[in-house]
mmCIF file as gemmi writes it, N, C-alpha and C atoms, coordinates in Angstrom:
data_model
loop_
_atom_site.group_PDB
_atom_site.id
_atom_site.type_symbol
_atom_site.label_atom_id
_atom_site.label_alt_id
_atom_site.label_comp_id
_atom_site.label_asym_id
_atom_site.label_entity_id
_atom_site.label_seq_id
_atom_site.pdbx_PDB_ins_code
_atom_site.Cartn_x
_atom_site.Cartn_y
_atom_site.Cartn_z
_atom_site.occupancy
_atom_site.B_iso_or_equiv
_atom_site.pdbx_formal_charge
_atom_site.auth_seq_id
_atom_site.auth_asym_id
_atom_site.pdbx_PDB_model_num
ATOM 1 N N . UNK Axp A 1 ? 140.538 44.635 13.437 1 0 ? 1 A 1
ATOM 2 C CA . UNK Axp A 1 ? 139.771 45.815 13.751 1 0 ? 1 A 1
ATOM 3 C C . UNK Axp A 1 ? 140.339 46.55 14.962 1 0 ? 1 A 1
ATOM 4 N N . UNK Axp A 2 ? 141.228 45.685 15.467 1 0 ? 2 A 1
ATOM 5 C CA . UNK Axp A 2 ? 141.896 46.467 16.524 1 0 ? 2 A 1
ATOM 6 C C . UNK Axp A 2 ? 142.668 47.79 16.511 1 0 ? 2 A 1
ATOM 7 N N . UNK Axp A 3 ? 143.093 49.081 17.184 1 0 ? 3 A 1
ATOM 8 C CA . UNK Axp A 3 ? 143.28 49.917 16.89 1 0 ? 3 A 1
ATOM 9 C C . UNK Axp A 3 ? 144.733 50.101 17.587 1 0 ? 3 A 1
ATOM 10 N N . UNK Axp A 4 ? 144.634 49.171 18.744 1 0 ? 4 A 1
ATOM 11 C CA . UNK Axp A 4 ? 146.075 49.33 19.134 1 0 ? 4 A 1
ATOM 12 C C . UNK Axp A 4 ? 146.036 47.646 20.039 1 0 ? 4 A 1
ATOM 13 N N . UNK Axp A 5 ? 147.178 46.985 20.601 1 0 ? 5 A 1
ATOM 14 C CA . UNK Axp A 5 ? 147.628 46.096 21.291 1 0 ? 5 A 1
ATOM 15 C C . UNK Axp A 5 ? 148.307 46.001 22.914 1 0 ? 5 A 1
ATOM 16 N N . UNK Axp A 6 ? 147.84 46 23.659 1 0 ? 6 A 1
ATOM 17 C CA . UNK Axp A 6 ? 148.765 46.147 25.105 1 0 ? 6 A 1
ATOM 18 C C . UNK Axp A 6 ? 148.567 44.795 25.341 1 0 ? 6 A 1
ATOM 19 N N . UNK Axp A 7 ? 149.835 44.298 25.832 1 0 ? 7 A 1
ATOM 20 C CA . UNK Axp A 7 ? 150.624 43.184 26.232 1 0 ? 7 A 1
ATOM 21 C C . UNK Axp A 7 ? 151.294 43.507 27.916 1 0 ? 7 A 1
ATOM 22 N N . UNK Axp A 8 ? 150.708 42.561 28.177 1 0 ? 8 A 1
ATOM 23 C CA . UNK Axp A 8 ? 150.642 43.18 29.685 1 0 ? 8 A 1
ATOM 24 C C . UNK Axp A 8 ? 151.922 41.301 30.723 1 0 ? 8 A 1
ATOM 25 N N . UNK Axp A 9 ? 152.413 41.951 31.298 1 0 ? 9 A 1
ATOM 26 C CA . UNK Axp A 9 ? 153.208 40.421 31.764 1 0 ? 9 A 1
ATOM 27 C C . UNK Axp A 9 ? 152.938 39.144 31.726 1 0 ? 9 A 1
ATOM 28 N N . UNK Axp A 10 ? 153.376 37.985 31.698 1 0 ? 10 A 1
ATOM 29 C CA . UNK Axp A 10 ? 153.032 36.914 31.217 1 0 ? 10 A 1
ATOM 30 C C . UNK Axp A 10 ? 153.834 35.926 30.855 1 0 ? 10 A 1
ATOM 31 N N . UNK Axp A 11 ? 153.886 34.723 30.514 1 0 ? 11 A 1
ATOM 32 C CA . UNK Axp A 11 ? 154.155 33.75 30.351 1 0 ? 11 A 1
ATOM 33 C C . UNK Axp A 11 ? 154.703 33.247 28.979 1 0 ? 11 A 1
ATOM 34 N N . UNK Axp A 12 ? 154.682 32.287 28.657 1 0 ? 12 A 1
ATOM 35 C CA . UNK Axp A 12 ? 155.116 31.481 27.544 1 0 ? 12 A 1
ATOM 36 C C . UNK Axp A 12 ? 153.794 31.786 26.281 1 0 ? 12 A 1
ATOM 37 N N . UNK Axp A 13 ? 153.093 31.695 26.956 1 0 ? 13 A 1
ATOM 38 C CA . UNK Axp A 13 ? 152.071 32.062 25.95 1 0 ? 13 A 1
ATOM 39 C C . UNK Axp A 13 ? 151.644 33.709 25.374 1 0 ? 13 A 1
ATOM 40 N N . UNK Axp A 14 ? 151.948 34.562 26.47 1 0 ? 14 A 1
ATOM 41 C CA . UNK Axp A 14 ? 152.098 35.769 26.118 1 0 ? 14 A 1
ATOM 42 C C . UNK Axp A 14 ? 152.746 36.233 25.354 1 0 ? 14 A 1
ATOM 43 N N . UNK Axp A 15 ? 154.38 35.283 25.48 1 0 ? 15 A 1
ATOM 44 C CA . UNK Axp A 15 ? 155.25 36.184 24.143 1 0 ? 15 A 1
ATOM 45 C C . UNK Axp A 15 ? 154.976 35.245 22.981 1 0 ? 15 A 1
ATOM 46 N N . UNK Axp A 16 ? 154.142 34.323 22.986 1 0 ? 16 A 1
ATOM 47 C CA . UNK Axp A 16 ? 153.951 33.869 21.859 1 0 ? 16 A 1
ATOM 48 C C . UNK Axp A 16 ? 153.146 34.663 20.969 1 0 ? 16 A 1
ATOM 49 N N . UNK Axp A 17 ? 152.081 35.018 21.42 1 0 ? 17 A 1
ATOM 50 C CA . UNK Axp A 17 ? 151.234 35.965 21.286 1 0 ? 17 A 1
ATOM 51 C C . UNK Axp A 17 ? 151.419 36.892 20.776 1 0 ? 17 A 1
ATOM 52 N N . UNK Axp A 18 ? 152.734 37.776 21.585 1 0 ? 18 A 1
ATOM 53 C CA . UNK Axp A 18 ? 153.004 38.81 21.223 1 0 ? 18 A 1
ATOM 54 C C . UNK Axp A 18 ? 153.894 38.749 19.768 1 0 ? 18 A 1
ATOM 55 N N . UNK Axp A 19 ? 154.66 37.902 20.103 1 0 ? 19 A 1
ATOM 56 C CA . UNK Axp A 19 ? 155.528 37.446 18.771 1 0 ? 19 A 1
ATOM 57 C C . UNK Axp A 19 ? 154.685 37.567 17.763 1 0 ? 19 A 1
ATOM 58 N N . UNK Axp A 20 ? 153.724 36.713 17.756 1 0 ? 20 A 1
ATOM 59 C CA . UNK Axp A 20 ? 152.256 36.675 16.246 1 0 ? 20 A 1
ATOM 60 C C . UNK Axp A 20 ? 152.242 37.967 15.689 1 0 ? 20 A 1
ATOM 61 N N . UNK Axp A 21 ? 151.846 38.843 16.681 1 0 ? 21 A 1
ATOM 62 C CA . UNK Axp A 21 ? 150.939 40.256 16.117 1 0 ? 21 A 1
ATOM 63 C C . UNK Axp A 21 ? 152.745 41.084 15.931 1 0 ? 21 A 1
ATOM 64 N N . UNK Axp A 22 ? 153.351 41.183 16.194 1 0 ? 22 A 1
ATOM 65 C CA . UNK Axp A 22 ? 154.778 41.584 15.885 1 0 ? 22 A 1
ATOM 66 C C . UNK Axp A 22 ? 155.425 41.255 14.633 1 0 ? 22 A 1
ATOM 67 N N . UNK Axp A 23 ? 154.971 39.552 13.994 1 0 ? 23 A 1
ATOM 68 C CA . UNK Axp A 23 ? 156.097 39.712 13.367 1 0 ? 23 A 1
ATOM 69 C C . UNK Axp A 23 ? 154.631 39.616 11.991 1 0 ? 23 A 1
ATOM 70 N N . UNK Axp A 24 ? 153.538 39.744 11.984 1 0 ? 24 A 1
ATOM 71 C CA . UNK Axp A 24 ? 151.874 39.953 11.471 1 0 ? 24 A 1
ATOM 72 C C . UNK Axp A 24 ? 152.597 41.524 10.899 1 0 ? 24 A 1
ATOM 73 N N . UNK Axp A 25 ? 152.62 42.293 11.82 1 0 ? 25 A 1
ATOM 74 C CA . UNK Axp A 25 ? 153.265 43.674 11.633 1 0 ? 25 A 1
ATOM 75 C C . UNK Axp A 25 ? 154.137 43.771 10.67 1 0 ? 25 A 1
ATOM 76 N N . UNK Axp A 26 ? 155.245 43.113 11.238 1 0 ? 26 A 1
ATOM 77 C CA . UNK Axp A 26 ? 156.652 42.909 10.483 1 0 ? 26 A 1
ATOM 78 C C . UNK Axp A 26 ? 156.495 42.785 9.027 1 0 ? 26 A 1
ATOM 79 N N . UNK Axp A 27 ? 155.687 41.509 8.577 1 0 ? 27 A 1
ATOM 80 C CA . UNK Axp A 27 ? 155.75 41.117 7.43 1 0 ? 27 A 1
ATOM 81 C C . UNK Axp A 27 ? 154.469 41.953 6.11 1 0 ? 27 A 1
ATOM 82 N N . UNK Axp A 28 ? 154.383 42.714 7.028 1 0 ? 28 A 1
ATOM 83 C CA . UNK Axp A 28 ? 152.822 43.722 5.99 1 0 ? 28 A 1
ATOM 84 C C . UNK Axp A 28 ? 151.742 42.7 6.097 1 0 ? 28 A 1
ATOM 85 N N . UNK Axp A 29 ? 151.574 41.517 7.039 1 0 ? 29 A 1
ATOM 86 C CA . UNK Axp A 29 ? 149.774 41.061 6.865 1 0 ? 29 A 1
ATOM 87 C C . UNK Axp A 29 ? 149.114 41.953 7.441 1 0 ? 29 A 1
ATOM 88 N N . UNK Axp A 30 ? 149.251 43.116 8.856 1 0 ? 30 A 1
ATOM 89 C CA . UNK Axp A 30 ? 148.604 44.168 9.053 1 0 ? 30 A 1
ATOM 90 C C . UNK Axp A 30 ? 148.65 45.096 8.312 1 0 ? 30 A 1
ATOM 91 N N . UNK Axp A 31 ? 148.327 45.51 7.72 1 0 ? 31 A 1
ATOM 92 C CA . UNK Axp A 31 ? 148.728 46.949 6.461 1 0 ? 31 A 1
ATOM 93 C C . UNK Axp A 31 ? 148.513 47.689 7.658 1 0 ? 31 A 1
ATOM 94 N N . UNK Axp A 32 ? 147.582 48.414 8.519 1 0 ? 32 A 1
ATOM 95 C CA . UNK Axp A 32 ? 147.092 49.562 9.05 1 0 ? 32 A 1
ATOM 96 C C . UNK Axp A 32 ? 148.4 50.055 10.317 1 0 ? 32 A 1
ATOM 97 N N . UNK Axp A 33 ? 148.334 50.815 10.965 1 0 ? 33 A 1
ATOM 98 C CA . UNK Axp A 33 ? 148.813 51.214 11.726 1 0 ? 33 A 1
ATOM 99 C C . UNK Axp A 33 ? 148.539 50.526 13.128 1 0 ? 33 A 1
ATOM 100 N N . UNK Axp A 34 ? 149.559 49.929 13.846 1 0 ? 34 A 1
ATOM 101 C CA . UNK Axp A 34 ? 148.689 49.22 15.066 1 0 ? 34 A 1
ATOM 102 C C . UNK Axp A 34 ? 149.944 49.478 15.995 1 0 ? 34 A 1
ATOM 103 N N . UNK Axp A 35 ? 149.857 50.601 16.975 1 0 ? 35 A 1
ATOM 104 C CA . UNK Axp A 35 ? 150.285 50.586 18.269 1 0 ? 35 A 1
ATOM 105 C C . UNK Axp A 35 ? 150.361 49.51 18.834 1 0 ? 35 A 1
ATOM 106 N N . UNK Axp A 36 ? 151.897 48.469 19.831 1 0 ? 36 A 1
ATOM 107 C CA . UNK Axp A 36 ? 151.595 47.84 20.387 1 0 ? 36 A 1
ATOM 108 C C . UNK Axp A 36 ? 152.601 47.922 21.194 1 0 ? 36 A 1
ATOM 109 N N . UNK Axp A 37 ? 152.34 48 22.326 1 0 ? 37 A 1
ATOM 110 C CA . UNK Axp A 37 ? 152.872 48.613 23.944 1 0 ? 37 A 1
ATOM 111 C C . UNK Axp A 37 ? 152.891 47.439 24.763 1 0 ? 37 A 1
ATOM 112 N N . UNK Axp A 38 ? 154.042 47.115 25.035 1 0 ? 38 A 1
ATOM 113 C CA . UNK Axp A 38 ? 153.935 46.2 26.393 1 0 ? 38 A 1
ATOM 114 C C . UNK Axp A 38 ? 154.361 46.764 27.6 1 0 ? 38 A 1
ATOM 115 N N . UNK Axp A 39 ? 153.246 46.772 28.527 1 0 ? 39 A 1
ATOM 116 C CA . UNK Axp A 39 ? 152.997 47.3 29.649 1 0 ? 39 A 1
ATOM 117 C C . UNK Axp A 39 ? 154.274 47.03 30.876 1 0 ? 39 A 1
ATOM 118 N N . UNK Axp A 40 ? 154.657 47.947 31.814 1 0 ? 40 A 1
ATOM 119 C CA . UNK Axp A 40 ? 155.737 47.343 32.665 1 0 ? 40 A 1
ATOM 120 C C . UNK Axp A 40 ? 157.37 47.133 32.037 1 0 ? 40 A 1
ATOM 121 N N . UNK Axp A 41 ? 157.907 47.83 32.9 1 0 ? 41 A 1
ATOM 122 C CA . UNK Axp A 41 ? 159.372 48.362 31.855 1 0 ? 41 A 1
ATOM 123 C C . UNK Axp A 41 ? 160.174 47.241 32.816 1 0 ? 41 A 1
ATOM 124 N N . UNK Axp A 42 ? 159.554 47.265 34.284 1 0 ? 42 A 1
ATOM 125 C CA . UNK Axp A 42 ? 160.943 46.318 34.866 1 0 ? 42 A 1
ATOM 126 C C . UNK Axp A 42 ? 160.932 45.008 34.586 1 0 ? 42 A 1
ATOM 127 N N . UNK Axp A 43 ? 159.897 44.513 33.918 1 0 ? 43 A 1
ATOM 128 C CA . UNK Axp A 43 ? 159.246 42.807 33.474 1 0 ? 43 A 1
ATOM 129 C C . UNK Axp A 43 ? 159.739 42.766 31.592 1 0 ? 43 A 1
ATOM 130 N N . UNK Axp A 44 ? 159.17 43.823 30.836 1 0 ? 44 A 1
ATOM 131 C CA . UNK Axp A 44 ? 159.899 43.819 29.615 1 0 ? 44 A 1
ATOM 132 C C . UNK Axp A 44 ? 160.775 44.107 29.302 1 0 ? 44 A 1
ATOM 133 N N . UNK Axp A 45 ? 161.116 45.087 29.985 1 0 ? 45 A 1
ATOM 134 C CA . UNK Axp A 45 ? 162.764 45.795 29.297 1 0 ? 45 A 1
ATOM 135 C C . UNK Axp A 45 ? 163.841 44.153 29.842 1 0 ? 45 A 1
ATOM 136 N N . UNK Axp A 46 ? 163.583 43.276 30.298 1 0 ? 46 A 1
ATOM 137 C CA . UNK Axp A 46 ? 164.776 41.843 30.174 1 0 ? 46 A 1
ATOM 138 C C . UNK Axp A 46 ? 164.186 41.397 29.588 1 0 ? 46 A 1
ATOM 139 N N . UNK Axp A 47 ? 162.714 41.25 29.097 1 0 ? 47 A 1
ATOM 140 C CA . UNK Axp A 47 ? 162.324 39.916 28.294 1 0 ? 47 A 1
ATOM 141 C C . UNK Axp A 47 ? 162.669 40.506 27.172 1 0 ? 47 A 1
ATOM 142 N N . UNK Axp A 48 ? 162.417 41.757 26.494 1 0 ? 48 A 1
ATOM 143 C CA . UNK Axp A 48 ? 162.402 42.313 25.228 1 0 ? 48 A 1
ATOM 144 C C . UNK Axp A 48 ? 163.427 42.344 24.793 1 0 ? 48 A 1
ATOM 145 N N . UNK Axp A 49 ? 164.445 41.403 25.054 1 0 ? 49 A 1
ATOM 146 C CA . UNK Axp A 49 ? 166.21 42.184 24.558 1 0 ? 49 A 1
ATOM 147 C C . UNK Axp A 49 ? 166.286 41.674 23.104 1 0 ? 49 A 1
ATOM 148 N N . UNK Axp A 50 ? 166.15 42.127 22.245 1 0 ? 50 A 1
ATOM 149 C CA . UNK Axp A 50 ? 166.056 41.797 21.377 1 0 ? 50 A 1
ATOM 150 C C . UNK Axp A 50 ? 167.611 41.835 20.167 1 0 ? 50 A 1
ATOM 151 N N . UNK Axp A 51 ? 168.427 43.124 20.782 1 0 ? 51 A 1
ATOM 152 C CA . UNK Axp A 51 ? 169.561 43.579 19.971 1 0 ? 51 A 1
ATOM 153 C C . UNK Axp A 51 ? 170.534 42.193 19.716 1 0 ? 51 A 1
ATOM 154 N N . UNK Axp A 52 ? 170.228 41.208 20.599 1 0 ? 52 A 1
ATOM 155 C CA . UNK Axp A 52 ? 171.143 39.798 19.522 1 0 ? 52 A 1
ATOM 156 C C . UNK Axp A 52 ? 170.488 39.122 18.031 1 0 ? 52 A 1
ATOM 157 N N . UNK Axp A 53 ? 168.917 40.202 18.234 1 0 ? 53 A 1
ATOM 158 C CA . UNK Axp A 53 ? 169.473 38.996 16.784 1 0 ? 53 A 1
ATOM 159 C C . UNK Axp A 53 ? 169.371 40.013 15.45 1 0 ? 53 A 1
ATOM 160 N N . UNK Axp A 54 ? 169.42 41.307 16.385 1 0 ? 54 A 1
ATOM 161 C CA . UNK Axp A 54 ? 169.984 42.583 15.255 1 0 ? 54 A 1
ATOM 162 C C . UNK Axp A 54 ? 171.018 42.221 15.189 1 0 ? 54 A 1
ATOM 163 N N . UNK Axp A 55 ? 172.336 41.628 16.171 1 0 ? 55 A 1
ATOM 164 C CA . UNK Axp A 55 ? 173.194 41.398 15.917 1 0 ? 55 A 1
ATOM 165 C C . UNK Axp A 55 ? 173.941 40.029 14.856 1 0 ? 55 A 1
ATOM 166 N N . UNK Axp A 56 ? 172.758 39.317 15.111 1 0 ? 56 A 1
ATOM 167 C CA . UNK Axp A 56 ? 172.963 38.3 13.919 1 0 ? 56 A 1
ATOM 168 C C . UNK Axp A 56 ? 172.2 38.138 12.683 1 0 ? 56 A 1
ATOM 169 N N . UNK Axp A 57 ? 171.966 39.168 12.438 1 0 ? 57 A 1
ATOM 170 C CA . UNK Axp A 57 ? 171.085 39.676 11.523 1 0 ? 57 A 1
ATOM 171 C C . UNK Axp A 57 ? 169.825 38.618 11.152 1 0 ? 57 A 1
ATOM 172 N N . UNK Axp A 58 ? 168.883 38.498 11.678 1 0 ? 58 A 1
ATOM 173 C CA . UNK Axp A 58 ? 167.777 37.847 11.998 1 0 ? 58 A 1
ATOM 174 C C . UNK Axp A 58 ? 166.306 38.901 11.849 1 0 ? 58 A 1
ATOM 175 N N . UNK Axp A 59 ? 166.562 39.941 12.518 1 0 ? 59 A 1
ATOM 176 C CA . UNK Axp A 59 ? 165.564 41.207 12.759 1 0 ? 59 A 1
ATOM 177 C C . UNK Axp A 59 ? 166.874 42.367 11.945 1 0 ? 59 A 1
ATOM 178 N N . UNK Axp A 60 ? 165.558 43.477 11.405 1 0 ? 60 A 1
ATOM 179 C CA . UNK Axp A 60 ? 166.462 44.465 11.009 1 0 ? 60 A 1
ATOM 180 C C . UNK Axp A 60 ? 166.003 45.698 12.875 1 0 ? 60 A 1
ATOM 181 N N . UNK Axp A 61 ? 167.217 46.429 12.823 1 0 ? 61 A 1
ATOM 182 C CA . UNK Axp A 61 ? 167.392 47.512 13.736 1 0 ? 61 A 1
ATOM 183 C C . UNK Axp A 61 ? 165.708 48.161 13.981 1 0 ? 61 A 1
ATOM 184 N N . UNK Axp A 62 ? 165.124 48.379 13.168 1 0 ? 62 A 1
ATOM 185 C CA . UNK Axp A 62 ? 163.936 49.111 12.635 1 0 ? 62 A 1
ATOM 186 C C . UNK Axp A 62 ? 162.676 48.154 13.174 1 0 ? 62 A 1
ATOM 187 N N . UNK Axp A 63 ? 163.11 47.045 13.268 1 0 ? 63 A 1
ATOM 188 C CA . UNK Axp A 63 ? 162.001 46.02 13.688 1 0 ? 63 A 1
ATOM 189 C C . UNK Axp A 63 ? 161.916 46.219 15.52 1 0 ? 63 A 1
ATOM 190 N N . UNK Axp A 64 ? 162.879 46.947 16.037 1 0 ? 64 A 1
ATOM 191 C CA . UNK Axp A 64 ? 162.766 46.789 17.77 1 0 ? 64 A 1
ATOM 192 C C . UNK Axp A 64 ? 161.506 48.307 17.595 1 0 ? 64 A 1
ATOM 193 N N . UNK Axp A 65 ? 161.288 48.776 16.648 1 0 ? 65 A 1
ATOM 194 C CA . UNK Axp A 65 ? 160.232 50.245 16.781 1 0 ? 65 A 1
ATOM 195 C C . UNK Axp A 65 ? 158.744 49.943 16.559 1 0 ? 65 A 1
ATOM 196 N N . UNK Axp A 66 ? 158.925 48.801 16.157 1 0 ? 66 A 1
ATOM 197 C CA . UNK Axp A 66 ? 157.446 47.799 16.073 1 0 ? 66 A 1
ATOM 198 C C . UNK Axp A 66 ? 156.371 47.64 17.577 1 0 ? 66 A 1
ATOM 199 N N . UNK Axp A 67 ? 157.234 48.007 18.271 1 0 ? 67 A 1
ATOM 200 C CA . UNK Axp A 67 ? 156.471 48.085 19.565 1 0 ? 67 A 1
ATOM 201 C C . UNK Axp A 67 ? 157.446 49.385 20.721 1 0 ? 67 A 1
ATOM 202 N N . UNK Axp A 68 ? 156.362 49.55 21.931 1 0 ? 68 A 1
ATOM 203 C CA . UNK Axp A 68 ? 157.352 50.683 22.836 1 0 ? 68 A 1
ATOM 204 C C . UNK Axp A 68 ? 156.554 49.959 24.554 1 0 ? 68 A 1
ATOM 205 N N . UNK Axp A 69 ? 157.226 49.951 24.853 1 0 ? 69 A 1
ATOM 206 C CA . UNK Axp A 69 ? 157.846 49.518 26.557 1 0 ? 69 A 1
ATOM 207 C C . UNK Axp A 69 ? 156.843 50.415 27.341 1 0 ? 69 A 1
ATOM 208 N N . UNK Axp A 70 ? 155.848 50.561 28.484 1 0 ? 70 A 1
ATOM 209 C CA . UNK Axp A 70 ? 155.348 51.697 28.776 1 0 ? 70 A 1
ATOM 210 C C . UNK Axp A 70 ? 155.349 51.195 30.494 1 0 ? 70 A 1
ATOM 211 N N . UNK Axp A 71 ? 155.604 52.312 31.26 1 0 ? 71 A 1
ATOM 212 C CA . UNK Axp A 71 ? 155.323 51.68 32.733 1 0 ? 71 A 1
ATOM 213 C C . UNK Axp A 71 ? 154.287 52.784 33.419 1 0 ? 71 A 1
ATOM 214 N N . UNK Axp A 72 ? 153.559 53.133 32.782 1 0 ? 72 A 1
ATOM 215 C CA . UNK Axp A 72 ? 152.029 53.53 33.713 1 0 ? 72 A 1
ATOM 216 C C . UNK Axp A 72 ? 151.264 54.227 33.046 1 0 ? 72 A 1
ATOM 217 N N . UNK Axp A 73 ? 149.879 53.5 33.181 1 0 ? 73 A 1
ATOM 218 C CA . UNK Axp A 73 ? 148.717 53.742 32.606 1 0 ? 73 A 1
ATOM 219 C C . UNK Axp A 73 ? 148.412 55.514 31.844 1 0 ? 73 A 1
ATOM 220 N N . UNK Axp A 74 ? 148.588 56.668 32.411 1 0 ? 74 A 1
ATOM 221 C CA . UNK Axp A 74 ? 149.188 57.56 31.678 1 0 ? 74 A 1
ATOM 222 C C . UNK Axp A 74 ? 150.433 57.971 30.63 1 0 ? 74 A 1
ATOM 223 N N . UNK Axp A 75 ? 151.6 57.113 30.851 1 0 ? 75 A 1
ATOM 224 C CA . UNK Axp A 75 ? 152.213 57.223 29.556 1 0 ? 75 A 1
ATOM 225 C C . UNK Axp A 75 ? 151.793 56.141 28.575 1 0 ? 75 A 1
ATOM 226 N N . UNK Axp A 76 ? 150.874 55.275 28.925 1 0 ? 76 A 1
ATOM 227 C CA . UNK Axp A 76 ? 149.994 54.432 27.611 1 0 ? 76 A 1
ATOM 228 C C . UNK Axp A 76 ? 149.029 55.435 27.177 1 0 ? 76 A 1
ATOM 229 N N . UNK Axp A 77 ? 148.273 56.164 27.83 1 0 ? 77 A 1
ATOM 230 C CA . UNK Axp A 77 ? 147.418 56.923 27.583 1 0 ? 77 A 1
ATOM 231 C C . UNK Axp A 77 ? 148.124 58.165 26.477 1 0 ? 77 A 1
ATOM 232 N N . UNK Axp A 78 ? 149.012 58.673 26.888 1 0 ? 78 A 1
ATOM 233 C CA . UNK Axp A 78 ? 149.542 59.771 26.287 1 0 ? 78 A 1
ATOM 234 C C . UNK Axp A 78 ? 150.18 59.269 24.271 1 0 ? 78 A 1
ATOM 235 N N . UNK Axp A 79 ? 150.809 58.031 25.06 1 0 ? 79 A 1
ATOM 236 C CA . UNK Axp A 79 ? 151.776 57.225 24.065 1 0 ? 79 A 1
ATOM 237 C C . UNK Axp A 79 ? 150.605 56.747 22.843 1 0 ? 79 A 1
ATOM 238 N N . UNK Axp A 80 ? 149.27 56.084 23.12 1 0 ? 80 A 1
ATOM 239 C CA . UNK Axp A 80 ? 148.702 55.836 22.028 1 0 ? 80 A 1
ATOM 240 C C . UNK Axp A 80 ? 147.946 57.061 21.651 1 0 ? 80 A 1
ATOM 241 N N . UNK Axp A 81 ? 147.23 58.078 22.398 1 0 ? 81 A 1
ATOM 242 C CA . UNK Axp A 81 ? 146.958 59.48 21.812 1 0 ? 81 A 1
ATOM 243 C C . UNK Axp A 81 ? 148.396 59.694 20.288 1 0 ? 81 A 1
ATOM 244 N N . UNK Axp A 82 ? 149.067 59.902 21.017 1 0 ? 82 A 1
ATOM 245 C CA . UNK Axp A 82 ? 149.845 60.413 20.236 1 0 ? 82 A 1
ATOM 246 C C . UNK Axp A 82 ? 149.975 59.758 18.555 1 0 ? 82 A 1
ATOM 247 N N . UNK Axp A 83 ? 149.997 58.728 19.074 1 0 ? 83 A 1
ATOM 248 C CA . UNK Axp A 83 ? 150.376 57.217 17.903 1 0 ? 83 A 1
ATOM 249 C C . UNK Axp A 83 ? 149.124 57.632 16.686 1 0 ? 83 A 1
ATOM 250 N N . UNK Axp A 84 ? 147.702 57.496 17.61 1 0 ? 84 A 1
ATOM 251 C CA . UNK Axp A 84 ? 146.798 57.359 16.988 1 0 ? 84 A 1
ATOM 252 C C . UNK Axp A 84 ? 146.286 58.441 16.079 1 0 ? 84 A 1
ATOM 253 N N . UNK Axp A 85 ? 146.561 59.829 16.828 1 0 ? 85 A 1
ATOM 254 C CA . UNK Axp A 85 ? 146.47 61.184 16.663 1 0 ? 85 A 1
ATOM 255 C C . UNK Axp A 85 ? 147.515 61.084 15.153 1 0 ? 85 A 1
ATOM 256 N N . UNK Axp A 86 ? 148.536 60.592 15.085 1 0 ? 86 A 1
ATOM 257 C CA . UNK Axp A 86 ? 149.498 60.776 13.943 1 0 ? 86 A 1
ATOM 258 C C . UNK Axp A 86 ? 149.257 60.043 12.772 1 0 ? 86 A 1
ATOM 259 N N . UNK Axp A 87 ? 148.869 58.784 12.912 1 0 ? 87 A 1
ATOM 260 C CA . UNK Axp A 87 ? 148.207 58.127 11.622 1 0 ? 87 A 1
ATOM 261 C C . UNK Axp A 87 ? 146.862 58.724 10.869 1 0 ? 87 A 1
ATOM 262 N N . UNK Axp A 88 ? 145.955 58.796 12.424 1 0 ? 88 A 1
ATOM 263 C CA . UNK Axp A 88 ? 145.142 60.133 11.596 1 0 ? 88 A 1
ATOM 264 C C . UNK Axp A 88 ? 144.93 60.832 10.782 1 0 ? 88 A 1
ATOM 265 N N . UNK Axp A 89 ? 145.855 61.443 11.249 1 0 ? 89 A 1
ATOM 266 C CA . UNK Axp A 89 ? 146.532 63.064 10.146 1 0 ? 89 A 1
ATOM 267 C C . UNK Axp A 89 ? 146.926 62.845 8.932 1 0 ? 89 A 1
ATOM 268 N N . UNK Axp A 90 ? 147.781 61.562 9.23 1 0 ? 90 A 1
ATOM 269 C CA . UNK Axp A 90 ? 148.606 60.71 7.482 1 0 ? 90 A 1
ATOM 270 C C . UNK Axp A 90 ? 147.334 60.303 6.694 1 0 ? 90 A 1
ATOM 271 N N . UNK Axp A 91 ? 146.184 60.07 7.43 1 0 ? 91 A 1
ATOM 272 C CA . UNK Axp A 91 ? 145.585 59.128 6.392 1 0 ? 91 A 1
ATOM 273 C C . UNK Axp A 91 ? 143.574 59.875 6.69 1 0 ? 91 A 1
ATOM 274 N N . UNK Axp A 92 ? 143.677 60.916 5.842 1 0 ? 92 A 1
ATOM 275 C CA . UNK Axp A 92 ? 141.949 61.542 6.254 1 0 ? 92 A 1
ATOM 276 C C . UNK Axp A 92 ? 141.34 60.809 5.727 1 0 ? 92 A 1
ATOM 277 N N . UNK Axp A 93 ? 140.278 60.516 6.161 1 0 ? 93 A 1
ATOM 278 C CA . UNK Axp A 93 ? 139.125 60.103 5.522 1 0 ? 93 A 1
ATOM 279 C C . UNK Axp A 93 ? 138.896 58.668 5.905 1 0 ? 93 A 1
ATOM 280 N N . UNK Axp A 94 ? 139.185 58.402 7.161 1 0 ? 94 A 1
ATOM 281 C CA . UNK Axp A 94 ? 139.597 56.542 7.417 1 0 ? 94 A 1
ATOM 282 C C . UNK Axp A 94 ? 138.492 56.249 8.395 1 0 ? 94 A 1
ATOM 283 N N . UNK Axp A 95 ? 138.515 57.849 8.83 1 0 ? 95 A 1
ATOM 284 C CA . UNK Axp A 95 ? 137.477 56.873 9.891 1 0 ? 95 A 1
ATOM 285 C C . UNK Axp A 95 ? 137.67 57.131 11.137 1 0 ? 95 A 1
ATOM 286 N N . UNK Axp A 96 ? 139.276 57.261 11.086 1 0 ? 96 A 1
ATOM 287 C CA . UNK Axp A 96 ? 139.743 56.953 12.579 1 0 ? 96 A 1
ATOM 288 C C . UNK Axp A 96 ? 140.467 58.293 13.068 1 0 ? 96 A 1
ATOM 289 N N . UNK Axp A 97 ? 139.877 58.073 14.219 1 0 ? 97 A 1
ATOM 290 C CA . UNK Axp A 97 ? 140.045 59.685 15.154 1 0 ? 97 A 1
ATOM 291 C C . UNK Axp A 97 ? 140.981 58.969 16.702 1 0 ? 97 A 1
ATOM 292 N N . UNK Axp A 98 ? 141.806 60.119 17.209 1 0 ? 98 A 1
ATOM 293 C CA . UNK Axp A 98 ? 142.213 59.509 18.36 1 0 ? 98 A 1
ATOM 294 C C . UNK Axp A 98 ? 141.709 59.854 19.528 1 0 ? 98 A 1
């Protein structure tokens, strides 16, 4: 029922976490649209490196767009407006407004 996900710094258990609802995404068990932002660019942008296992083909290229990097509470604000505002539009009659 969730409408979007923020992942905020953390531990071993956080990217486990995050991993779940990522690769939940990945594989179509979420059908819906689900924004998920991890908060803080100088803490994720090293944990998130993800392009080795695009490089060993593990993840496709398309799978690093599954989530977006955000470092302050207004570009989360702006970033899920936007997100939410656009599925919206794709899909009338759902319910869901941003």
């Amino acid at each position: 029922m969730a409408k979007a996900v923020a992942i905020m710094p953390g531990g071993f258990g956080t990217l486990d976490e995050f991993m779940e609802v990522v690769a939940l995404v990945q594989t179509g068990k979420i059908r819906h649209k689900l924004p998920i932002f991890l908060f803080g660019g100088d803490y994720w942008g090293k944990i998130a490196e993800f392009e080795a296992m695009v490089e060993f083909g593990t993840i496709d290229l398309i799978d690093t767009d599954l989530f977006h990097i955000i470092n302050s509470v207004d570009e989360a604000l702006d970033w899920l407006n936007a997100e939410l505002l656009e599925w919206a539009l794709d899909h009338p009659g759902t319910g869901m407004t941003a």
